[in-house]
OpenMM code with the backbone's topology and positions (N, CA, C; nanometers):
from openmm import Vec3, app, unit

residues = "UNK UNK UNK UNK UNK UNK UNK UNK UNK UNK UNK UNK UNK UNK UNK UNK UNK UNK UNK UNK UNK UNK UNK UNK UNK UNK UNK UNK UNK UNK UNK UNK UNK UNK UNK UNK UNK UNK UNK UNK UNK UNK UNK UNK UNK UNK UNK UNK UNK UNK UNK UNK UNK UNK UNK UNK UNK UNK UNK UNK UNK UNK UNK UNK UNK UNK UNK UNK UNK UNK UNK UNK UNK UNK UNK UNK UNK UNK UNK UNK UNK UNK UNK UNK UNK UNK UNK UNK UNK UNK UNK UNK UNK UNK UNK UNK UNK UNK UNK UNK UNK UNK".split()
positions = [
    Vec3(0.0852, -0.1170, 0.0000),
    Vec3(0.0000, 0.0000, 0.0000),
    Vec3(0.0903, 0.1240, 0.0000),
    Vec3(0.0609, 0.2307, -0.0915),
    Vec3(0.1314, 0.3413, -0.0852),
    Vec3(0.0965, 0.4269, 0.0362),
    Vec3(0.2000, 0.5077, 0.0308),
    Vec3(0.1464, 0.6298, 0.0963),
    Vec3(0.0650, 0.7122, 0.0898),
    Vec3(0.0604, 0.7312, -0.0496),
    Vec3(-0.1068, 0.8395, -0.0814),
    Vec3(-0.2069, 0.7321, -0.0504),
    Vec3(-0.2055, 0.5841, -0.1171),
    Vec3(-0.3366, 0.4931, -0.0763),
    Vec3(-0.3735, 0.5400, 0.0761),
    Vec3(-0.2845, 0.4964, 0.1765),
    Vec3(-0.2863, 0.5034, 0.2950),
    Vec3(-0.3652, 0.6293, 0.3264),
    Vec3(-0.2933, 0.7613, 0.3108),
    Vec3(-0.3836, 0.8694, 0.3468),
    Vec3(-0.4973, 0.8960, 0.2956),
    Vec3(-0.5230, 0.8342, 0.1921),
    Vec3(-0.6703, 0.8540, 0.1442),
    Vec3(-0.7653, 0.7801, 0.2652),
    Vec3(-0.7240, 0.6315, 0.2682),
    Vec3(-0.7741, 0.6230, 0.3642),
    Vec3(-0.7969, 0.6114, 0.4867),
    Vec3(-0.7188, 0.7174, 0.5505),
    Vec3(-0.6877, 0.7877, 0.6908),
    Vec3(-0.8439, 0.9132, 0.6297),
    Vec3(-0.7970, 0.9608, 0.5704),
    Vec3(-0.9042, 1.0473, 0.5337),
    Vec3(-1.0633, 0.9749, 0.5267),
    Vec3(-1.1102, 0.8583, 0.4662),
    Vec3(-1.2337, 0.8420, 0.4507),
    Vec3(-1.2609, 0.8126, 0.6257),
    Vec3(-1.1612, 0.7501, 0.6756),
    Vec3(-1.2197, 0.7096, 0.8226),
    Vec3(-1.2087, 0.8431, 0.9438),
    Vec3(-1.1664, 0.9620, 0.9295),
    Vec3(-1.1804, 1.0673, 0.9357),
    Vec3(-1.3157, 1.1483, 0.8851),
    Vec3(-1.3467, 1.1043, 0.8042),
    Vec3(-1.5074, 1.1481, 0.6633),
    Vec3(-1.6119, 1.0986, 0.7682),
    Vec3(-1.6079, 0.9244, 0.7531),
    Vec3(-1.6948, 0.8892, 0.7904),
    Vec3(-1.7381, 0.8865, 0.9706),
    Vec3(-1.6085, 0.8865, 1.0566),
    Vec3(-1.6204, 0.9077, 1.1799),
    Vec3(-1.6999, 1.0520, 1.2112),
    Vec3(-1.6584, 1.2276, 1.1521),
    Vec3(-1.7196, 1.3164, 1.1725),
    Vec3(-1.8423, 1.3043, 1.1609),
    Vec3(-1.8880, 1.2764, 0.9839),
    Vec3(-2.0310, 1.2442, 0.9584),
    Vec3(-2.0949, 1.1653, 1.0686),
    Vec3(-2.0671, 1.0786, 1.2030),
    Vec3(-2.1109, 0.9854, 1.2218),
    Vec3(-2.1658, 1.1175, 1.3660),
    Vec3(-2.0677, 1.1614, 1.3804),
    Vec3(-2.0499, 1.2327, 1.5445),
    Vec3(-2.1472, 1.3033, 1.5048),
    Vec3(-2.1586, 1.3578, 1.3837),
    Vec3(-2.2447, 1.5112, 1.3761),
    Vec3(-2.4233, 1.4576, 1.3809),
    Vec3(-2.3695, 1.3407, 1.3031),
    Vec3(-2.5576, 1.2389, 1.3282),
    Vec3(-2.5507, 1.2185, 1.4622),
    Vec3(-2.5035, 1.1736, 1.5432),
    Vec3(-2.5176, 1.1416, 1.7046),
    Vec3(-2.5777, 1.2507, 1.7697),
    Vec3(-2.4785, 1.3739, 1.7622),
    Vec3(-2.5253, 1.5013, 1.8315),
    Vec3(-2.6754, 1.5375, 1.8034),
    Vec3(-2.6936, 1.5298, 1.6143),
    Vec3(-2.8022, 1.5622, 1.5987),
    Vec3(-2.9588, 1.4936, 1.6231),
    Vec3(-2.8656, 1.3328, 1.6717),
    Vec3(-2.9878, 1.2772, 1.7070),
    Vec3(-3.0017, 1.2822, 1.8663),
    Vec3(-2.9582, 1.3430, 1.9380),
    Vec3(-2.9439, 1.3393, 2.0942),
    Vec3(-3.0020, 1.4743, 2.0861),
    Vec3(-3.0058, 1.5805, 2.0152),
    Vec3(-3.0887, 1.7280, 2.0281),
    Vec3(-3.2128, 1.7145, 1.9907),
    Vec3(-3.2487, 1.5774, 1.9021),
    Vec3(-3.3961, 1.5376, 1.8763),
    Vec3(-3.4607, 1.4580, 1.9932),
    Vec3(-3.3927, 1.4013, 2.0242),
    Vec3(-3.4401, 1.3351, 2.1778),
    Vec3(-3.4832, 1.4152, 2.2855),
    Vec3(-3.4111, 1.5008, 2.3216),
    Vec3(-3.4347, 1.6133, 2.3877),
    Vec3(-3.5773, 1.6692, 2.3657),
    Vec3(-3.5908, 1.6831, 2.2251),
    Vec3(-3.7456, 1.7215, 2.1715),
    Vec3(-3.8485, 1.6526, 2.1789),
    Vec3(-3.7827, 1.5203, 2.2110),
    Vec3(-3.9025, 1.4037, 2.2288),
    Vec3(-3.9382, 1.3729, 2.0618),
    Vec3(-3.8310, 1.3859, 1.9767),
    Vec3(-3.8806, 1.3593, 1.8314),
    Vec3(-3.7604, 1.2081, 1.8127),
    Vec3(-3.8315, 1.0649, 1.8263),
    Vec3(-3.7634, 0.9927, 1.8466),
    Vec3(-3.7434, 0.9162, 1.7397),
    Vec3(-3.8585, 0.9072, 1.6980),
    Vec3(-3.8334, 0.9071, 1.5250),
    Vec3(-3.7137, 0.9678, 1.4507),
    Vec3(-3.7214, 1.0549, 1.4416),
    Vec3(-3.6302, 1.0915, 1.3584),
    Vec3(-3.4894, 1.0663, 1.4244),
    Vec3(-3.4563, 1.0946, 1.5517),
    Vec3(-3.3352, 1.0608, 1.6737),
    Vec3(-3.3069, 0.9077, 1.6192),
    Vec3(-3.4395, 0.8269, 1.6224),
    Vec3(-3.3789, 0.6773, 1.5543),
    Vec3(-3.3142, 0.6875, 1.3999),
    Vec3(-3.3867, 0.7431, 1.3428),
    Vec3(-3.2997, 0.7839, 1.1992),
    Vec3(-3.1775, 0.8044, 1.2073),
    Vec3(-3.1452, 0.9064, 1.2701),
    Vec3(-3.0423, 0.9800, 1.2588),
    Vec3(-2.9519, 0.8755, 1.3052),
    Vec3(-2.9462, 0.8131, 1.4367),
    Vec3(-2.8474, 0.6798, 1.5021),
    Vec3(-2.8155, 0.5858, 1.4109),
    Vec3(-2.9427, 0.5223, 1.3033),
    Vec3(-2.9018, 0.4269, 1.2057),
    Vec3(-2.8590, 0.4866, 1.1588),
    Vec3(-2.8612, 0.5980, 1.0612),
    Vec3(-2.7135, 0.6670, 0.9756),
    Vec3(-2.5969, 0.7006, 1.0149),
    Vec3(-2.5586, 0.7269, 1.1467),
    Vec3(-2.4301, 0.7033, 1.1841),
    Vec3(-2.3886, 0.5933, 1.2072),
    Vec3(-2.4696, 0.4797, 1.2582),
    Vec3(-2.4409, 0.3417, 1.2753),
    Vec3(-2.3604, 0.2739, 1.1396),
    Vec3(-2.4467, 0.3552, 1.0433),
    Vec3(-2.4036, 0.3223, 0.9297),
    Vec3(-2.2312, 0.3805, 0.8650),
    Vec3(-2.2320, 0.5140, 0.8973),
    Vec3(-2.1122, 0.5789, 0.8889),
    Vec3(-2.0004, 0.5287, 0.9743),
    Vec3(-2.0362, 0.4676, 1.1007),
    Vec3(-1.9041, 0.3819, 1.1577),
    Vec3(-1.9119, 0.2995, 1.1256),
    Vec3(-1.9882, 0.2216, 1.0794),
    Vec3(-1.9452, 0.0601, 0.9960),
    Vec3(-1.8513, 0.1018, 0.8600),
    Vec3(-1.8355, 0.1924, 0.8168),
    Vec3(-1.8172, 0.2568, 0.6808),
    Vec3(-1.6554, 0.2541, 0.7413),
    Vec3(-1.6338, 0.3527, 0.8096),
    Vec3(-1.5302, 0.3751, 0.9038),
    Vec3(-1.4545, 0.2877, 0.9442),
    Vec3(-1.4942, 0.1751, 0.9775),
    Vec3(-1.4206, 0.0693, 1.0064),
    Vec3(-1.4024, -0.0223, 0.9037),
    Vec3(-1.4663, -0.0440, 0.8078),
    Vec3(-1.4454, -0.1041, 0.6871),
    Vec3(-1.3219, -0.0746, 0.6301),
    Vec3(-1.2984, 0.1257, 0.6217),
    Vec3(-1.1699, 0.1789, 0.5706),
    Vec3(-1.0867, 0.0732, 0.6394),
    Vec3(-1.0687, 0.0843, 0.7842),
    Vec3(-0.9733, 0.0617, 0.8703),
    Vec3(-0.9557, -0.0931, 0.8535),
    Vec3(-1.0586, -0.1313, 0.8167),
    Vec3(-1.0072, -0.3108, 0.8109),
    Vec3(-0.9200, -0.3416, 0.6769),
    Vec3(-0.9219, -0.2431, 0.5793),
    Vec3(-0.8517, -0.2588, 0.4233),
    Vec3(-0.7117, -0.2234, 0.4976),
    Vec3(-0.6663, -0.1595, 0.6166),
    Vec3(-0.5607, -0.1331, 0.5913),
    Vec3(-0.4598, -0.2237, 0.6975),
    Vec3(-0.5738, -0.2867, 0.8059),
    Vec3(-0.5483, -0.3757, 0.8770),
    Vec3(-0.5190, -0.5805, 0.7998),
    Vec3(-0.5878, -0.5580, 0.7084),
    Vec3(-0.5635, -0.6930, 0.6060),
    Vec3(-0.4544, -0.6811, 0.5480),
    Vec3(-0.3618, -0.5747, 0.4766),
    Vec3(-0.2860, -0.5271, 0.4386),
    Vec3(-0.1952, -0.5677, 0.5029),
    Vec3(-0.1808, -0.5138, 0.6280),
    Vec3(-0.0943, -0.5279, 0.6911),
    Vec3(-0.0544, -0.7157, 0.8085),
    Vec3(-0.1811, -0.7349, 0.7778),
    Vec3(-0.1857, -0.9294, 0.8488),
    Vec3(-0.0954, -0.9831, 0.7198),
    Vec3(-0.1495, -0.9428, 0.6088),
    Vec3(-0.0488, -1.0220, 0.5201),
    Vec3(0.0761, -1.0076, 0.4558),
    Vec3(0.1541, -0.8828, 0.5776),
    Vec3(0.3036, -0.9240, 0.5657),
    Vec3(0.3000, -0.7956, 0.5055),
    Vec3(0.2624, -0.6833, 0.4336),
    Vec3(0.3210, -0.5706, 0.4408),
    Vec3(0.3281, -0.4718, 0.5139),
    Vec3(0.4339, -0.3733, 0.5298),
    Vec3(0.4724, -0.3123, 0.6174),
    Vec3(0.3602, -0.1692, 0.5922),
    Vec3(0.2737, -0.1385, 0.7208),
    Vec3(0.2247, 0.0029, 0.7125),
    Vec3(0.2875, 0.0754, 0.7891),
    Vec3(0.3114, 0.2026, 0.7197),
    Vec3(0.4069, 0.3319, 0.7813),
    Vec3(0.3012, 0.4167, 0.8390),
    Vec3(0.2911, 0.3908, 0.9635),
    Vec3(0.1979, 0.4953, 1.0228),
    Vec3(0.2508, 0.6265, 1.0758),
    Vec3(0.1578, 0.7363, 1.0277),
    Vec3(0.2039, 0.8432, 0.9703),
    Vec3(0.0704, 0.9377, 1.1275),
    Vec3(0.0961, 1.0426, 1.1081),
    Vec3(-0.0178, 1.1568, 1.1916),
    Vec3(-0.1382, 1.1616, 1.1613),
    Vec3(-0.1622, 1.1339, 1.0232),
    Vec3(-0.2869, 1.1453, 0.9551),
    Vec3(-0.3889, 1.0319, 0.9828),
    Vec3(-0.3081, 0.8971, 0.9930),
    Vec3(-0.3735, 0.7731, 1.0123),
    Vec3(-0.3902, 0.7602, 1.1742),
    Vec3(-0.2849, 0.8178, 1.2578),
    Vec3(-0.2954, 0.8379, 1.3812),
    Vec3(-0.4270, 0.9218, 1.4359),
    Vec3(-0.4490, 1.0507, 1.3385),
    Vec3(-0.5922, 1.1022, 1.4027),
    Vec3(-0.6956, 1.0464, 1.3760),
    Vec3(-0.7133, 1.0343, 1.2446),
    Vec3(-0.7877, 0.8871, 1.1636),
    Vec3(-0.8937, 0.7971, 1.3233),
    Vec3(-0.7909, 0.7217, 1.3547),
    Vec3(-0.8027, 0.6143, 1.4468),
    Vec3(-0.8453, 0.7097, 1.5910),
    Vec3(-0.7821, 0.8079, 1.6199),
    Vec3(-0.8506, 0.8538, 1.7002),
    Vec3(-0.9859, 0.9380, 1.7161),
    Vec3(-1.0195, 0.9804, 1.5984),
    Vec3(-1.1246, 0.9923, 1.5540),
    Vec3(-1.2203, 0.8953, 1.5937),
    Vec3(-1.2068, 0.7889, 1.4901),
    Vec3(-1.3082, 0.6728, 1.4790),
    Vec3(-1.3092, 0.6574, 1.6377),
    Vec3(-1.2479, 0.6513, 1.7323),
    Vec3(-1.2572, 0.5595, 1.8292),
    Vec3(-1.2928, 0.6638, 1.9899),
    Vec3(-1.3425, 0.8046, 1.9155),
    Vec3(-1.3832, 0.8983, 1.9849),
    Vec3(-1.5132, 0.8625, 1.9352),
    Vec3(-1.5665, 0.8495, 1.8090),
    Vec3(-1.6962, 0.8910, 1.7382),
    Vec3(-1.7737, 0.7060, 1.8309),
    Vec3(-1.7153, 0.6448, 1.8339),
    Vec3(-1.7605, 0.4997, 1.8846),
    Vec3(-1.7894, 0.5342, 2.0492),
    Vec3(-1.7066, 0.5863, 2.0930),
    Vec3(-1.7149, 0.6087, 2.2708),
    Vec3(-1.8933, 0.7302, 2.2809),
    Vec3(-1.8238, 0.8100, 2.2050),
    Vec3(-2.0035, 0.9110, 2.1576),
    Vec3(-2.0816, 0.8189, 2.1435),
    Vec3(-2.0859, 0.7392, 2.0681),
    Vec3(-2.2525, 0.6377, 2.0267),
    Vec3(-2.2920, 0.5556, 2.1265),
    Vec3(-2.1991, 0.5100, 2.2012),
    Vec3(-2.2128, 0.4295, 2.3631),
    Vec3(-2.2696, 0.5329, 2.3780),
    Vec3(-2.2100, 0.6980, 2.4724),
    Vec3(-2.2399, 0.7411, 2.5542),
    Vec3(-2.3837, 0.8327, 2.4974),
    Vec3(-2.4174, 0.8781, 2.3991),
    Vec3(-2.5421, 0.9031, 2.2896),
    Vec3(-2.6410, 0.8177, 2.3616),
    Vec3(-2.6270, 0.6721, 2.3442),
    Vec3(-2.7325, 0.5820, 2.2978),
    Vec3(-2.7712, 0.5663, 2.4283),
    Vec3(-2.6826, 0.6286, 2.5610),
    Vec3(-2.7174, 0.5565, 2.6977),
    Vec3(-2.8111, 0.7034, 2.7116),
    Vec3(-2.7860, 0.8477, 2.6722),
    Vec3(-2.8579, 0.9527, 2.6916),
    Vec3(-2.9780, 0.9306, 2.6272),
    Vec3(-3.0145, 0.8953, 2.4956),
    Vec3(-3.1178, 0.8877, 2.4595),
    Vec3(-3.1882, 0.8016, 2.5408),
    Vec3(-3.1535, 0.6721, 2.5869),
    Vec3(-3.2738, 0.5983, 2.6342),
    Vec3(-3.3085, 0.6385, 2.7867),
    Vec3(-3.2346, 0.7645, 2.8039),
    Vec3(-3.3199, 0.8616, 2.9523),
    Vec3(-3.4241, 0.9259, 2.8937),
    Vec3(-3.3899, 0.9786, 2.8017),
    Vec3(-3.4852, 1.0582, 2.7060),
    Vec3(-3.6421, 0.9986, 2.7041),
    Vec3(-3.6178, 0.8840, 2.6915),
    Vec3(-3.7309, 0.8254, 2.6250),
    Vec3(-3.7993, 0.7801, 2.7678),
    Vec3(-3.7782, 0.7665, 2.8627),
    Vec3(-3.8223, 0.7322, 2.9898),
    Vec3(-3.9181, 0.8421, 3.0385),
] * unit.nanometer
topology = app.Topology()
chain = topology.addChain("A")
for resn in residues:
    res = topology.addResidue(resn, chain)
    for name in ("N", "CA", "C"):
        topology.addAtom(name, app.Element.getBySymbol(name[0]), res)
């Protein structure tokens, strides 16, 4: 895997982790409203955007099981911390919403 491959996809799992956070937030300000409908919408589309997210991350994790060397770089470093901020949000999201709904 090159180096540009690589940062591209440091970048989509960066893409898809934000997209995911910004659906979380926006479905935890619908909860709040008591609009749960749409709060459920919004959770399956980020649900969807971190599966996306981790998909990147598994192309580069196969890559690397089969013996080539990945040069991890800053970009892939925020990448991962990203994703694994936007995952700790959907735990802590999904435990706020279901106060919500009580």
């Amino acid at each position: 895997m090159t180096n540009e491959e690589l940062q591209m996809i440091s970048f989509e799992i960066v893409s898809y982790s934000g997209d995911a956070r910004s659906k979380l937030l926006l479905a935890l300000e619908n909860a709040k409203q008591g609009k749960f409908e749409e709060c459920d919408k919004l959770v399956a589309q980020a649900n969807d955007c971190l599966n996306d997210a981790h998909d990147a991350q598994m192309d580069v994790m196969k890559v690397e099981a089969n013996g080539e060397p990945i040069q991890m770089g800053f970009i892939m470093t925020h990448a991962q911390d990203h994703l694994m901020t936007s995952l700790l949000l959907k735990d802590i999201i999904g435990t706020l919403i279901d106060v919500y709904r009580k």
